[in-house]
C-alpha positions as CSV (number, residue, x, y, z in Angstrom):
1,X,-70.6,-3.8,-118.3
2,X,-71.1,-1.2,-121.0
3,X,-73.5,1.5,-120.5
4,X,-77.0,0.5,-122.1
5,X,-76.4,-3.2,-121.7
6,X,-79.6,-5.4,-119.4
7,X,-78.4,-8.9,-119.9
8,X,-74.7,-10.6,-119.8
9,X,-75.1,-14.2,-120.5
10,X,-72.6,-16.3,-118.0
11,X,-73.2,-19.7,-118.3
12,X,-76.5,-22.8,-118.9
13,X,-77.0,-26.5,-118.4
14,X,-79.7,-29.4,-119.3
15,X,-80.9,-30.7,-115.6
16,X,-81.7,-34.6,-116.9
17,X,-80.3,-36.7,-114.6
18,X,-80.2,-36.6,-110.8
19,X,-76.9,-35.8,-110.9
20,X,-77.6,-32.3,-113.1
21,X,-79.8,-31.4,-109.9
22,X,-76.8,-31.8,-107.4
23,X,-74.6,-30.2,-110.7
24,X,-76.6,-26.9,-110.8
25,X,-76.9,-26.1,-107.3
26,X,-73.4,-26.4,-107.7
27,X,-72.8,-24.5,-110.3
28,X,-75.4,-21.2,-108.7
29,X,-72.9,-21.3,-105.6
30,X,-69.2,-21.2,-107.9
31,X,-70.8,-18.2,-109.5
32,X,-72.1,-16.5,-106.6
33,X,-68.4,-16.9,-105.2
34,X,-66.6,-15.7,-108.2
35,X,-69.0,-12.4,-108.3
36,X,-68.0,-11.5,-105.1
37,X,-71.4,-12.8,-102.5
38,X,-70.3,-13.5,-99.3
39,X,-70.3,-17.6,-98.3
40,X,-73.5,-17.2,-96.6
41,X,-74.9,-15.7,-99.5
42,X,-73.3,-18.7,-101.4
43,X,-75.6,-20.9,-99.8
44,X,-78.6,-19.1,-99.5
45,X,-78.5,-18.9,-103.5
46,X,-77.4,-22.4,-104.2
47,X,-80.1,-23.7,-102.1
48,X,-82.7,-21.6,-103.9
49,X,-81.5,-22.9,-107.3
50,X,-81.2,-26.5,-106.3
51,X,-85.1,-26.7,-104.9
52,X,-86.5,-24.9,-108.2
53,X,-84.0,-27.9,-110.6
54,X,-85.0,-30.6,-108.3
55,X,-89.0,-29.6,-108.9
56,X,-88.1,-29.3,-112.8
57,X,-86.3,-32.6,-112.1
58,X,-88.8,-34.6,-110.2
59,X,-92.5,-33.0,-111.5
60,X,-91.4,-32.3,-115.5
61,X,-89.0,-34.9,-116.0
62,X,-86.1,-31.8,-116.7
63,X,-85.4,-28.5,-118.1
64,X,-82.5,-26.1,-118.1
65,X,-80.9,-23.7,-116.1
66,X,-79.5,-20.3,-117.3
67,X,-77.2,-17.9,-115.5
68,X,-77.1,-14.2,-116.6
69,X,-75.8,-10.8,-115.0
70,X,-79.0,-8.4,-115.9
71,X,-79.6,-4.8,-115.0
72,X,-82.6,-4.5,-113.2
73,X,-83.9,-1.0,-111.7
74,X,-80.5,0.3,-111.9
75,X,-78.9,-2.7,-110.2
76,X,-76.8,-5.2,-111.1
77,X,-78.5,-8.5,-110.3
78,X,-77.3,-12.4,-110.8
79,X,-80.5,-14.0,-112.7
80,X,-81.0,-17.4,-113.0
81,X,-83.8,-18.9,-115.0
82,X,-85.1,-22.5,-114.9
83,X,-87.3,-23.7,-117.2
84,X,-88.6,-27.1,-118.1
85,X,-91.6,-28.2,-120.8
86,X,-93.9,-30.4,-118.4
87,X,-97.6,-30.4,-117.5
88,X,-97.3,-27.3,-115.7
89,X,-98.4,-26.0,-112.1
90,X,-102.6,-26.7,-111.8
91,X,-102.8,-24.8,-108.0
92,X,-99.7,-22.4,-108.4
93,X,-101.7,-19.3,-106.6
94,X,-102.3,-21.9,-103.7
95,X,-98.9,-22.9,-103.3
96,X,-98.2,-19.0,-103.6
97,X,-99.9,-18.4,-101.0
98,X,-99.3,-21.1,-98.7
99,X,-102.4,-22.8,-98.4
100,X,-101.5,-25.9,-101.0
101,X,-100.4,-29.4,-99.2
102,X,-98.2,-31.4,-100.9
103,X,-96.9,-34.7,-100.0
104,X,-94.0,-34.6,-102.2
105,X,-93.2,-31.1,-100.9
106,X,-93.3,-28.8,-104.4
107,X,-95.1,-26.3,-102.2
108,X,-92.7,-26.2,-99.8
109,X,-89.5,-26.1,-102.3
110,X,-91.2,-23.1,-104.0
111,X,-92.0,-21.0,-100.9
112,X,-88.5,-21.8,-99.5
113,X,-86.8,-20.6,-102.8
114,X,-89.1,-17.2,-102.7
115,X,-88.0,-16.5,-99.3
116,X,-84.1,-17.1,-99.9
117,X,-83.8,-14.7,-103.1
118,X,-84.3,-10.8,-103.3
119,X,-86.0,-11.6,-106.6
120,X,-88.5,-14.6,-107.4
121,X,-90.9,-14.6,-110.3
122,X,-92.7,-17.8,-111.7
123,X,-95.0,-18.3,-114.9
124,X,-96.5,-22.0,-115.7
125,X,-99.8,-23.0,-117.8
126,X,-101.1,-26.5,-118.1
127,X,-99.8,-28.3,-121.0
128,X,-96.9,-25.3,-121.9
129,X,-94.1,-26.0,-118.7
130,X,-92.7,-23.7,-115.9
131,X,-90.2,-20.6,-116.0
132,X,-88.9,-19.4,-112.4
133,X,-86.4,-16.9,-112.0
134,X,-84.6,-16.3,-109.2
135,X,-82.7,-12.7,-108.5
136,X,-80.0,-11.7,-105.9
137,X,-78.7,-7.8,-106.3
138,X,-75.0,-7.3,-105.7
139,X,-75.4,-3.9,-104.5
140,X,-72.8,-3.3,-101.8
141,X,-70.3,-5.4,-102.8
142,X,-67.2,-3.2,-103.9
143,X,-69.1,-1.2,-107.1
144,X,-70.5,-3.0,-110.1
145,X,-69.0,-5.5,-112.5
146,X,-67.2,-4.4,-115.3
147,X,-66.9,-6.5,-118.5
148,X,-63.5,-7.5,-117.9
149,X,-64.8,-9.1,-114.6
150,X,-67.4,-11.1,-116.3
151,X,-65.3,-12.2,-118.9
152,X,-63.3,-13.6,-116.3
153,X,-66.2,-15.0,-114.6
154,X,-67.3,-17.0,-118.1
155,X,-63.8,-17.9,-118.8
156,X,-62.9,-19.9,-115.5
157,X,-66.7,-21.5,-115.4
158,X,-65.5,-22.6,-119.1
159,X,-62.3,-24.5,-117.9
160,X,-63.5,-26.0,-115.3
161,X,-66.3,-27.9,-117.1
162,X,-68.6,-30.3,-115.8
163,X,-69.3,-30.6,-112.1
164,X,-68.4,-33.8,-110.5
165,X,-71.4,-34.9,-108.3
166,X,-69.4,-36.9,-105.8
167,X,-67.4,-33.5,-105.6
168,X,-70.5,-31.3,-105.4
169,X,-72.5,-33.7,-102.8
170,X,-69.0,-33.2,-100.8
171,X,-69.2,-30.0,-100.8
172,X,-72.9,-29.8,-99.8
173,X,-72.2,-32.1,-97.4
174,X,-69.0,-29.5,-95.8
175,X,-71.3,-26.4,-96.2
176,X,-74.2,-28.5,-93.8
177,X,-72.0,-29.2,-91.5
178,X,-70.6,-25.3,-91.0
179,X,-74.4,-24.3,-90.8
180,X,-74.6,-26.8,-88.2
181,X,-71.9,-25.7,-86.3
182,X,-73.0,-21.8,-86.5
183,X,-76.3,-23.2,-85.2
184,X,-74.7,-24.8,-82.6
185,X,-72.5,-21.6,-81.7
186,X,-75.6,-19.1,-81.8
187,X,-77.4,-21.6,-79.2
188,X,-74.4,-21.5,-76.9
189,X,-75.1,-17.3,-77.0
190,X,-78.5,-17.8,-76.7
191,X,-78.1,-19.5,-73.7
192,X,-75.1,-17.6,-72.0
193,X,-77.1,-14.5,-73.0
194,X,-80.5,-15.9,-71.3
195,X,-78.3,-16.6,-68.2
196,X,-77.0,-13.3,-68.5
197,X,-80.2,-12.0,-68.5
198,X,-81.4,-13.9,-65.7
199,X,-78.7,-12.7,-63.5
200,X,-79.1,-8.8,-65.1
201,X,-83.3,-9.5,-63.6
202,X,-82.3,-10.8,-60.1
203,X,-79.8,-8.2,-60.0
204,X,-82.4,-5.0,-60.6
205,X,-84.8,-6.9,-58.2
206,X,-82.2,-6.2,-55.4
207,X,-81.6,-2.9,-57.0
208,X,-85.1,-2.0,-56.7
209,X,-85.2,-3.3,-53.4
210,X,-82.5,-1.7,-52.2
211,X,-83.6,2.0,-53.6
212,X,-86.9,1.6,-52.1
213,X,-84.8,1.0,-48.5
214,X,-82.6,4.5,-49.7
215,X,-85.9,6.1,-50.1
216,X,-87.2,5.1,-46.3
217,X,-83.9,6.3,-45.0
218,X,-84.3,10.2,-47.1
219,X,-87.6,10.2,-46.1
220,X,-86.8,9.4,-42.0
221,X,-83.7,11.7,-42.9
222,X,-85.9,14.4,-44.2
223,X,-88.6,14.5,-41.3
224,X,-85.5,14.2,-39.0
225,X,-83.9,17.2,-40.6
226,X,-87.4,18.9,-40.9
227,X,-87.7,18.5,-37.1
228,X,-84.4,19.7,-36.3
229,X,-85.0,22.9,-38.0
230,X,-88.2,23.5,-36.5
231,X,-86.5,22.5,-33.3
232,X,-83.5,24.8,-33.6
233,X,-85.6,27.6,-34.8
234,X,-87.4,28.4,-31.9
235,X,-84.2,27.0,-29.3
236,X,-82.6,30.1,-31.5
237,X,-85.6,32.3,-30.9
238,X,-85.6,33.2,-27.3
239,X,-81.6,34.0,-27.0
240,X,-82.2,36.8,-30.3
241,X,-84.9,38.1,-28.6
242,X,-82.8,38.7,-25.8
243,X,-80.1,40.6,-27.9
244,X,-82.2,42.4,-29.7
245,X,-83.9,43.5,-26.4
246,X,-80.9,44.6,-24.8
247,X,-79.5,46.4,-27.5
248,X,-82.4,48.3,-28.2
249,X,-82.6,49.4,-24.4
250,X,-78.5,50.3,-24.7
251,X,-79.4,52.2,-28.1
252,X,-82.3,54.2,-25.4
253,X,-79.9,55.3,-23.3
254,X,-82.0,53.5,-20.8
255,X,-78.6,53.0,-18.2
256,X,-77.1,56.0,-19.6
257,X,-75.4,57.8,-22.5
258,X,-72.8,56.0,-25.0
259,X,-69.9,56.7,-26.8
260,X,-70.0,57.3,-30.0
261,X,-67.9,54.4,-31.2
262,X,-70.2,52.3,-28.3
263,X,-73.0,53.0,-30.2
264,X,-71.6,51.8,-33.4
265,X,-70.7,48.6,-32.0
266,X,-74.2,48.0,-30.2
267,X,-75.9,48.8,-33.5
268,X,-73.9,46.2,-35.6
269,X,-74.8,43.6,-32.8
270,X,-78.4,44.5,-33.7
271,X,-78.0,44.4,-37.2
272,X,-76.7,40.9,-36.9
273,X,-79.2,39.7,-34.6
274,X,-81.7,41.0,-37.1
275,X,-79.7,39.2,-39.9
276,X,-80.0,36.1,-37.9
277,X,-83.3,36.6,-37.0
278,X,-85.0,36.6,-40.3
279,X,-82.8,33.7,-40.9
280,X,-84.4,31.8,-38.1
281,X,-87.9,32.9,-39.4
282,X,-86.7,31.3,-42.9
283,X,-86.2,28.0,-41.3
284,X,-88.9,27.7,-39.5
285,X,-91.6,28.9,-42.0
286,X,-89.9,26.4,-44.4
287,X,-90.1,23.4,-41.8
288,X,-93.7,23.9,-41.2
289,X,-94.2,24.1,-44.9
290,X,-91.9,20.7,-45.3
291,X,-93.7,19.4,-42.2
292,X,-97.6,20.4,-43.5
293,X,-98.0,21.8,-40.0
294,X,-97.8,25.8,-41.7
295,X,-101.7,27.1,-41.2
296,X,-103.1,29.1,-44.2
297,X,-105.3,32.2,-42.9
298,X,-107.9,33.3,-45.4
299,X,-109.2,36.4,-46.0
300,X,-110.2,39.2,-48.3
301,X,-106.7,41.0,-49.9
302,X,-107.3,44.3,-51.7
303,X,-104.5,44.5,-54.4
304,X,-104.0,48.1,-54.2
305,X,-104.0,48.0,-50.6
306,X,-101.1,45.3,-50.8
307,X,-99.2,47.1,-52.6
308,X,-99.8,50.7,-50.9
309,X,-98.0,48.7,-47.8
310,X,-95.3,46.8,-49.7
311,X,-94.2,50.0,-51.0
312,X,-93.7,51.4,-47.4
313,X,-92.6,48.3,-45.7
314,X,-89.4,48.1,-48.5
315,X,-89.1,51.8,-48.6
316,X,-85.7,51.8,-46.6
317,X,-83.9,49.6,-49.0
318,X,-84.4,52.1,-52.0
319,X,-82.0,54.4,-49.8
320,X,-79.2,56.5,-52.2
321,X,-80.0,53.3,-55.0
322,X,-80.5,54.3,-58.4
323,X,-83.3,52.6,-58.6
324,X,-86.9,53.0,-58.9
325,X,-89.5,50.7,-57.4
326,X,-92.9,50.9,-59.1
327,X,-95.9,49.0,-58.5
328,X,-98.9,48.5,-61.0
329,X,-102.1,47.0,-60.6
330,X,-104.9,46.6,-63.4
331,X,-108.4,47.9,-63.2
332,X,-109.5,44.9,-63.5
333,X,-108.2,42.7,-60.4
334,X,-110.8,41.6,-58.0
335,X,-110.9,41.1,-54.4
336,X,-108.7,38.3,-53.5
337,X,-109.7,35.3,-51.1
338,X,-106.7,33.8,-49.8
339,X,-103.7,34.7,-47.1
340,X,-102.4,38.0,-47.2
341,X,-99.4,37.5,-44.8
342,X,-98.2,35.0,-47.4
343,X,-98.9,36.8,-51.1
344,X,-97.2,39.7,-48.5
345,X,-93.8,37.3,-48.1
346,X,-93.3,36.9,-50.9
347,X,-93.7,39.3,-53.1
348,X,-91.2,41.0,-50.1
349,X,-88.8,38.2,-51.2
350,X,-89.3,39.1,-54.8
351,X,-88.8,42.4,-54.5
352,X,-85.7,42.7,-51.7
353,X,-83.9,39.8,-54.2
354,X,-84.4,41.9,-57.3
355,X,-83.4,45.3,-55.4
356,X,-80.2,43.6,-54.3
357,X,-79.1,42.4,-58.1
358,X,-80.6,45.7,-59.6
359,X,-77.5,48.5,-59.7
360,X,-79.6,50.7,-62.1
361,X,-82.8,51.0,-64.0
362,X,-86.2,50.0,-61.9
363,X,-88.1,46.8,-60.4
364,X,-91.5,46.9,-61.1
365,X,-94.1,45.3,-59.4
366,X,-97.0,44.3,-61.8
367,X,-100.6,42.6,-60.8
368,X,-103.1,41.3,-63.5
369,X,-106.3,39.3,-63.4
370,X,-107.2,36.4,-65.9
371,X,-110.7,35.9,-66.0
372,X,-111.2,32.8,-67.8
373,X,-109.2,30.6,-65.3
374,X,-109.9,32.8,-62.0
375,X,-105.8,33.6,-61.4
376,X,-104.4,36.4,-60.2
377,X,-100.8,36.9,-61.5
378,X,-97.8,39.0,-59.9
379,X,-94.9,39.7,-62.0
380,X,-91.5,41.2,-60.7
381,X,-89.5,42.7,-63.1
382,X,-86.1,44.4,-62.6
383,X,-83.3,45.4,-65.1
384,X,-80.8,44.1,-63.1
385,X,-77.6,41.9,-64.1
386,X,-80.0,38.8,-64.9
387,X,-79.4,34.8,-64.0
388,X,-78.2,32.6,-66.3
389,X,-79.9,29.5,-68.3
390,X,-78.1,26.6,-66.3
391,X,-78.6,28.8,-63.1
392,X,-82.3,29.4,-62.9
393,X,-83.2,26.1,-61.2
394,X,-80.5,27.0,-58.7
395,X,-81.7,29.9,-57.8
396,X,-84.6,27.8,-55.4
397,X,-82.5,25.2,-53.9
398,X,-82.3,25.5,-50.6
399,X,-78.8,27.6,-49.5
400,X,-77.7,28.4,-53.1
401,X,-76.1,31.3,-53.5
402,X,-75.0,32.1,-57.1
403,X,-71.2,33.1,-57.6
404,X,-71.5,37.3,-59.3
405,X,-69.6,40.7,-58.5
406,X,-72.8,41.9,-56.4
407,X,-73.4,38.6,-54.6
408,X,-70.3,39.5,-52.7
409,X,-71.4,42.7,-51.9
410,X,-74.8,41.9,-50.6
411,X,-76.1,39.5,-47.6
412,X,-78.3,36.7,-47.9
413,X,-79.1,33.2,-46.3
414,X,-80.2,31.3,-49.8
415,X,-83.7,30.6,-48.1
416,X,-85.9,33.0,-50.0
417,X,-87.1,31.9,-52.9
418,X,-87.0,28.0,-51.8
419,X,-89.0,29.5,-49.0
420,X,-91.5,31.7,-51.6
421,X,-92.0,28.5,-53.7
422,X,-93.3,26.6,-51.0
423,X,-95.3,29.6,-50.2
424,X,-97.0,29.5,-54.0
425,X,-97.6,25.7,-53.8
426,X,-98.8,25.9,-50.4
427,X,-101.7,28.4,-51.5
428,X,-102.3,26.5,-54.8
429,X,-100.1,28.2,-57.3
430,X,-96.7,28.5,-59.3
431,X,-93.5,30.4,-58.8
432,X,-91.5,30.6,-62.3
433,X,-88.6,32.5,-63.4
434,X,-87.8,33.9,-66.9
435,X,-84.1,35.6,-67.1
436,X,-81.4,36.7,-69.8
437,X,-77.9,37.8,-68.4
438,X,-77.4,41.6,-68.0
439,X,-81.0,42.2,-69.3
440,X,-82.9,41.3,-66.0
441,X,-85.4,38.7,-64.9
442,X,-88.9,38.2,-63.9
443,X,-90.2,35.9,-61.7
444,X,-94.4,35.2,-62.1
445,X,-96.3,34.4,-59.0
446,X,-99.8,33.2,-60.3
447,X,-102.1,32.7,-57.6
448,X,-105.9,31.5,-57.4
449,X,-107.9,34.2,-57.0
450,X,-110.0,32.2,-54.5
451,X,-107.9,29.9,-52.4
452,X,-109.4,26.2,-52.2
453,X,-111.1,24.3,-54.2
454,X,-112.9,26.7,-55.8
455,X,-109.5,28.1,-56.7
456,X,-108.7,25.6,-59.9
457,X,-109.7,27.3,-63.1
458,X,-113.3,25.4,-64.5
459,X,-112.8,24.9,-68.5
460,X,-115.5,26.0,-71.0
461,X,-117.8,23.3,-70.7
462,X,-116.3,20.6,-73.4
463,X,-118.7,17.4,-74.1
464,X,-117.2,15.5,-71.3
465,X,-119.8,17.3,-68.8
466,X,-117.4,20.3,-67.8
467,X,-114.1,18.2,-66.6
468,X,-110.1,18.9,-67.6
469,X,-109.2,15.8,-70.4
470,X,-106.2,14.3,-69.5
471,X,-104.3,11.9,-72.0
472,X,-102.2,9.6,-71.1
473,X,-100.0,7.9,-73.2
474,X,-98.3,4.8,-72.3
475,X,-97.2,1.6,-73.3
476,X,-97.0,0.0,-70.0
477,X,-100.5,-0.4,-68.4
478,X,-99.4,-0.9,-64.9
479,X,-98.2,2.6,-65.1
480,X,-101.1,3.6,-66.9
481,X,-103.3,2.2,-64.3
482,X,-101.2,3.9,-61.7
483,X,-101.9,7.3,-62.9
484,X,-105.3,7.3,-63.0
485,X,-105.6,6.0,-59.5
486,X,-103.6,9.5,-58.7
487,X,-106.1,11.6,-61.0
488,X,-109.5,9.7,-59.8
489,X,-108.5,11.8,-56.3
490,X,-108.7,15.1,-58.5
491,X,-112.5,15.4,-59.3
492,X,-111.8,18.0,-62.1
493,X,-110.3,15.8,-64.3
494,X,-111.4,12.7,-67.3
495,X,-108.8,10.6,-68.3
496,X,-108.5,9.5,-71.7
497,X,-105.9,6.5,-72.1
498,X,-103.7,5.2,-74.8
499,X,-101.2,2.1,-75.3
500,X,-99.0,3.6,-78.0
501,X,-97.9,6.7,-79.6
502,X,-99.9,6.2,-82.9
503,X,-103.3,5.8,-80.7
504,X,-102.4,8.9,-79.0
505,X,-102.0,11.1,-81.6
506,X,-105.3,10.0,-82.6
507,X,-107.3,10.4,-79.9
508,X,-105.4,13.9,-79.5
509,X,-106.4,14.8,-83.1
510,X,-109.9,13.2,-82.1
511,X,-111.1,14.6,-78.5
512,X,-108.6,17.7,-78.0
513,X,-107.6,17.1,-74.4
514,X,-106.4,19.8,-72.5
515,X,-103.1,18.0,-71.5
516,X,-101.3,15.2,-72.2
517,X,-99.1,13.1,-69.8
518,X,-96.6,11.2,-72.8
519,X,-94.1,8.3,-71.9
520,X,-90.8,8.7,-74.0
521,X,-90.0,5.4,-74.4
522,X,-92.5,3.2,-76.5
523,X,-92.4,0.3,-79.6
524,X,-93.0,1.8,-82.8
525,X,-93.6,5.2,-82.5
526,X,-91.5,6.7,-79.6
527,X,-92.3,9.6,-77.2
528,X,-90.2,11.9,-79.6
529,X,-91.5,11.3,-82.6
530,X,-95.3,12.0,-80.8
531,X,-93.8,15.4,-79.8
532,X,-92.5,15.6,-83.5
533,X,-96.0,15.2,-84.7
534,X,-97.7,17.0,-82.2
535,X,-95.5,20.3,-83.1
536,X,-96.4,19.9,-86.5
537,X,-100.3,19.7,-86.6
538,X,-101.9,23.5,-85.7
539,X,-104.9,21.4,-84.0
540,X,-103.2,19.9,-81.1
541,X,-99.9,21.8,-81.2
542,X,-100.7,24.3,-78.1
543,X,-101.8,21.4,-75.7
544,X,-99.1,21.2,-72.8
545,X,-97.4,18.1,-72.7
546,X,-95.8,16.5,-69.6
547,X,-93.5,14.2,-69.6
548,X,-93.2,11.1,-67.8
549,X,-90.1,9.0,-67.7
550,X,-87.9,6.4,-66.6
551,X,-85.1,7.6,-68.1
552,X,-82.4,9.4,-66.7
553,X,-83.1,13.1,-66.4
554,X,-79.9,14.9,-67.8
555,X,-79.2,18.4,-69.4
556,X,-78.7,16.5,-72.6
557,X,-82.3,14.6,-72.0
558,X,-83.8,18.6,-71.5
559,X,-82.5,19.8,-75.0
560,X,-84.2,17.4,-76.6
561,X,-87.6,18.0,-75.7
562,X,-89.4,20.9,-76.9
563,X,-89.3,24.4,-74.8
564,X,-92.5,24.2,-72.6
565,X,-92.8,20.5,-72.2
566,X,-92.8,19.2,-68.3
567,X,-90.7,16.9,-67.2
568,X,-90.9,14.5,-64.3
569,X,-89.0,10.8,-63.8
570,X,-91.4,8.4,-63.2
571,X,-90.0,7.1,-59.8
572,X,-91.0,10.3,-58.2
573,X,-94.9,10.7,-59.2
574,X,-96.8,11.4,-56.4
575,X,-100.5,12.2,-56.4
576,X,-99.4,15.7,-54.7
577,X,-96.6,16.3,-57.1
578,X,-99.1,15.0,-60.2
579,X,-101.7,17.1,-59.4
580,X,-99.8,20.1,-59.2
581,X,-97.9,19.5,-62.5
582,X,-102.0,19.1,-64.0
583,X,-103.0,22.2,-62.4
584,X,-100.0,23.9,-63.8
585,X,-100.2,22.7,-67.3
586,X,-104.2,23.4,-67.6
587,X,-103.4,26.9,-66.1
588,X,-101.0,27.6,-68.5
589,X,-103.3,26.6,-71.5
590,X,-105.9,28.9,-70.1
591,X,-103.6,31.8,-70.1
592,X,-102.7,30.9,-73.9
């Protein structure tokens, strides 16, 4: 078509008889083929054309059809137009709207058309006739029509001349019968898929059936192994105590003097027995902690005083190291009420793991107080070679050992930091680490300042009467329901509740909770796009997020999730596990 032109005039015909109806439907579905619309587009626009001729037909006694290619916001569409000169449509916006009842079944024929055509437009007054039109685009199929094309079109619809009906009811009758036929074939999927589908359901039944049997047998396995260690331990005990015994009264001179090269060899044996000792002690403070059986002993801590002995106690590992071990503490830090023997352990972890990795530069030891939420904070910086990215949740695994040139040159059992982790939930706080390669690393102990209950941090008193606001957001309310049976049993906290994404931004935007627990997967507006939006709005973007989900947690999962947001799969909630995330989350918004 040349540039400019809106209309290209293809073909028309009267609709008189019967016959013209059955003629022009027809007709709509030759040209939709020789355009280029697909055969179910064919039908979809012969069907449309034959309702609106057969109402022109039965209710005005005839009219005409017209067929035109027309430009129409940029887009070539096929236009027909049907017009007829009867009495006109009395209750057209009823029938437009689906309320009108017709026992000859205009209403219907009209509504069908609309539905079947990208395009539909109608205009009828009493006394003056009807005009419908009826538009299909032809974008996407193969570029645009030239003139040459339409020529083409006009010249064939010329030579072939009038329809035959007997031909066209034929045909009609042919395209029926392949709709039936694709009906028929999409109800044989339907039903192989439901049975599919029924046999996918009885299968995860037995799946879930069967993990909740593997998750009996870790737990037996885990109290088994928990028992053995604490077993072992103290089997272990007695024999080391014996070595080291014995080699400390050889190292006296108790039966007499030793040889130089005797005295070598009895000192190594001690060495190890110490080595294996403080491996035993590893073990065993780790099954008690696994077990629940490990006693907390509380009592006042002076900060200074801490440090004044930590600093003598690791004094012999700073021997001929180019390093230098400071310690800090701010004005500011209180008293502390909790167990010293255990902030003692490890920040002695800390440190010796951070001397170990630290060739040159210095590992300071730094103590602050936040006031608002009651913590008291440790940090343990060093300059040392650093841990990488992928690493980091590695490092407190129990037995991993990270592959580096100084991890060969140093001893250690891999129990440490597991050990000090459980030793910062155990007293109601967090172990974290933050680390770039060959810069160094820090790892934050945060601690209540008063261990117990009157350890979690009270918020500013919001309207809710003093209480933490929680926010779920959840599409399934059997989950939903779940979690807030695990947050009744923490006192400190409200829950506020929503079923979709869209809710939850709202009530975010609304009451300002302090965290919000988000699903990932929901209709409409998905877990993502929530975080999208959050990120995005400077009222709610600060409030920590953890997420909840039943999807598999991978490394590709992680990177797409914003840097701070928690992540837990939903099949290992626990109230214990819950609450600590909570505490964790509301801390850090308190230290914001």
């Amino acid at each position: 078509m040349t540039t400019g032109a809106t209309n290209w005039p293809l073909t028309a015909m009267s609709i008189e008889t019967a016959a013209d109806v059955v003629g022009t439907r027809q007709r709509a579905r030759r040209i939709a083929e020789l355009i280029g619309f697909q055969r179910q587009d064919q039908t979809r626009i012969a069907t449309a054309v034959s309702e609106i001729a057969r109402n022109a037909f039965t209710y005005a006694g005839g009219g005409r059809a017209e067929f035109a290619i027309a430009i129409a916001d940029g887009e070539q569409v096929l236009q027909i137009r049907i017009s007829d000169r009867g009495h006109g449509i009395a209750d057209l916006p009823a029938i437009l709207d689906g309320q009108y009842r017709s026992s000859t079944g205009m209403g219907l024929g009209l509504l069908g058309a609309r539905r079947l055509v990208d395009r539909f437009s109608i205009e009828s007054q009493p006394g003056k006739g009807t005009l419908v039109e009826l538009g299909q685009r032809l974008r996407e199929r193969g570029g645009p029509l030239t003139p040459a094309k339409l020529s083409e079109v006009v010249s064939i619809l010329k030579r072939e001349g009038a329809i035959d009906p007997l031909a066209a009811l034929h045909e009609q009758n042919r395209e029926l019968l392949q709709s039936l036929e694709e009906l028929r074939r999409r109800e044989a999927e339907a039903d192989q898929l439901s049975a599919e589908l029924a046999d996918t359901n009885r299968g995860v039944v037995a799946l879930y059936a069967e993990l909740e049997e593997r998750a009996e047998q870790l737990r037996k396995v885990s109290e088994l192994k928990t028992r053995f260690l604490s077993n072992a331990s103290h089997e272990f005990r007695t024999p080391l105590n014996s070595i080291l015994a014995l080699s400390r009264l050889l190292l006296e001179r108790v039966d007499g003097e030793l040889t130089a090269e005797q005295e070598k060899q009895v000192t190594y044996i001690r060495r190890t027995a110490e080595s294996l000792t403080e491996l035993v002690d590893d073990l065993l403070d780790l099954a008690k902690v696994e077990a629940g059986k490990i006693g907390v002993k509380i009592g006042p801590i002076s900060v200074p005083n801490l440090f004044s002995a930590l600093r003598g106690a690791l004094r012999p590992l700073l021997a001929g190291a180019a390093v230098e071990l400071i310690f800090e503490c701010a004005d500011d830090v209180p008293e502390l009420v909790t167990d010293e023997a255990k902030v003692a352990q490890i920040l002695r972890n800390l440190v010796s793991n951070a001397l170990k990795f630290t060739e040159h530069g210095e590992v300071r030891v730094i103590a602050r107080y936040v006031e608002k939420s009651k913590l008291a904070i440790f940090s343990v910086r060093d300059t040392g070679i650093g841990i990488a990215p992928k690493d980091q949740a590695r490092i407190f695994e129990e037995f991993s050992q990270l592959d580096s040139q100084l991890q060969k040159a140093v001893k250690g059992t891999g129990l440490g930091l597991p050990l000090s982790r459980s030793l910062a939930e155990l007293l109601g706080g967090t172990l974290r680490v933050e680390s770039v390669v060959g810069q160094g690393s820090v790892f934050t102990l945060t601690i209540p300042s008063v261990f117990g209950p009157a350890a979690r941090p009270q918020p500013s008193p919001p309207a809710g009467g003093g209480k933490k606001r929680i926010l779920l957001v959840d599409d399934d309310e059997t989950f939903r329901y779940i979690v807030r049976q695990m947050i009744d049993g923490e006192l400190n906290y409200e829950v506020l509740d929503a079923a979709d994404g869209r809710d939850g931004l709202r009530i975010a935007r609304d009451r300002l909770p302090d965290v919000i627990v988000l699903d990932l997967q929901m209709p409409e507006m998905d877990g993502f796009q929530v975080l999208r939006e959050l990120s995005t709005d400077p009222r709610v973007c600060a409030i920590p997020v953890i997420v909840l989900t039943s999807m598999s947690i991978t490394p590709e999962l992680r990177t797409e999730l914003p840097a701070g947001v928690r992540l837990m799969s939903k099949n290992m909630v626990s109230r214990d596990n819950l609450s600590l995330f909570l505490r964790d989350a509301a801390s850090a918004r308190d230290l914001q």
